[in-house]
Structure formats: C-alpha cells, structure tokens
N, C-alpha and C positions, 0 to 999 in steps of 0.2 A: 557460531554462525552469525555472520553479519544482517543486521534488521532488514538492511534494504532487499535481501534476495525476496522477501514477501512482496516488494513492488514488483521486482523484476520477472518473478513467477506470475504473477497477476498480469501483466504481459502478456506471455504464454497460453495461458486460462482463457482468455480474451480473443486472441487468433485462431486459437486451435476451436475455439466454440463457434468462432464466424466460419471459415471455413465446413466446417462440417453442416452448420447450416446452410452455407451457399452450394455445396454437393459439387464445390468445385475450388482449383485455385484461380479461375480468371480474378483478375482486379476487380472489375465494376462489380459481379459477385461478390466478389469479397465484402467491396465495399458499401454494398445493397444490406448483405448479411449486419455491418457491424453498425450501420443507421439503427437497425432493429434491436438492437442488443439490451438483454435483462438478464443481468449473472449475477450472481453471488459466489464470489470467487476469495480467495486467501486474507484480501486483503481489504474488500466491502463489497455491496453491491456498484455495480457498475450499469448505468443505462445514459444512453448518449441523448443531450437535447438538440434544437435544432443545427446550432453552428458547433458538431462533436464535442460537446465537452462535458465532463461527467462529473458527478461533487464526489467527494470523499471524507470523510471524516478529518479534523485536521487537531493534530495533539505533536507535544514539542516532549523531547528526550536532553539527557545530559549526559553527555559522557563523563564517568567517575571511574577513577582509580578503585581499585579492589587488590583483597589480597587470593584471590582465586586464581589459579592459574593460569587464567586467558587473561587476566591483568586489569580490562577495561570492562565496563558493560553501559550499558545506556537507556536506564531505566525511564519511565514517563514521569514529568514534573508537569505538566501541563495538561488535564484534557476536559472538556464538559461532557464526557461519553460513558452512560452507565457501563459498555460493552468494554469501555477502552480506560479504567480507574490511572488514577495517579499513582505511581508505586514508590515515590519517592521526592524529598522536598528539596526544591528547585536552589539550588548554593548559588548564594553571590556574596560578599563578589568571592568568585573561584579563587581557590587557595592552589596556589599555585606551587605547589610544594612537592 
C-alpha cells in the first residue's frame, strides 16, 4: 500500500463528516459545515483556522531498496512526534546501487 492513500482517505474523512453535518449537499452548506470542522481522522486531527488551513504533523520518509517483495518501502528518518517515532536512519548520500 502506498503511504500517501492515508492523505487521500483523510480527504474523504473530511467531506463525508462536513456534509453529514450540513444535512445537506448545497455548497455554502457544505462550506458552513467544513469552517466548523474538529476530526480526528487517519491521518491527524484536522480543524480549519480562519483563512482554511489546518496544521498537520510534518515528518520526512526515504525510500529504500529492500529485499521483501514489494521491493521498496519508505520508512520515517525524520520526525519530532512521540505518535509519529523515526524507524529508520536517514542515508546520505544515497547509495545508488
């Protein structure tokens, strides 16, 4: 499974929560709904401030070669997040082999 579907569900998580709060699909609905918004969804909590924009946690990955069958994986080299640890040290320079 590729990391990023956890953004792209968290997406999902996010519309489908504003709508069912607005009890409807109009826009401005929608849009009333997702001003309000406090989730805790797949991939953090999400709460909008005033010009929509929400923080996230922010931790870096590396894609490394493996010999496991799906070949690549892309473990965390980077995070200051008790929830989010390092699982792996950060290679430079990349061996490109």
């Amino acid at each position: 499974m590729h990391q990023n579907v956890g953004m792209g569900y968290q997406a999902v998580q996010i519309m489908i929560d504003a709508i069912e709060r607005a009890g409807s699909l109009d826009a401005d609905k929608v849009n009333q709904a997702l001003k309000k918004t406090d989730l805790m969804t797949i991939y953090h909590r999400v709460v909008y401030d005033d010009e929509n924009f929400s923080r996230h946690p922010v931790s870096f990955g590396q894609w490394i070669k493996t010999d496991k069958p799906y070949k690549w994986e892309n473990p965390v080299v980077i995070s200051q997040h008790k929830f989010l640890p390092a699982t792996a040290k950060l290679l430079f320079p990349i061996p490109y082999n």
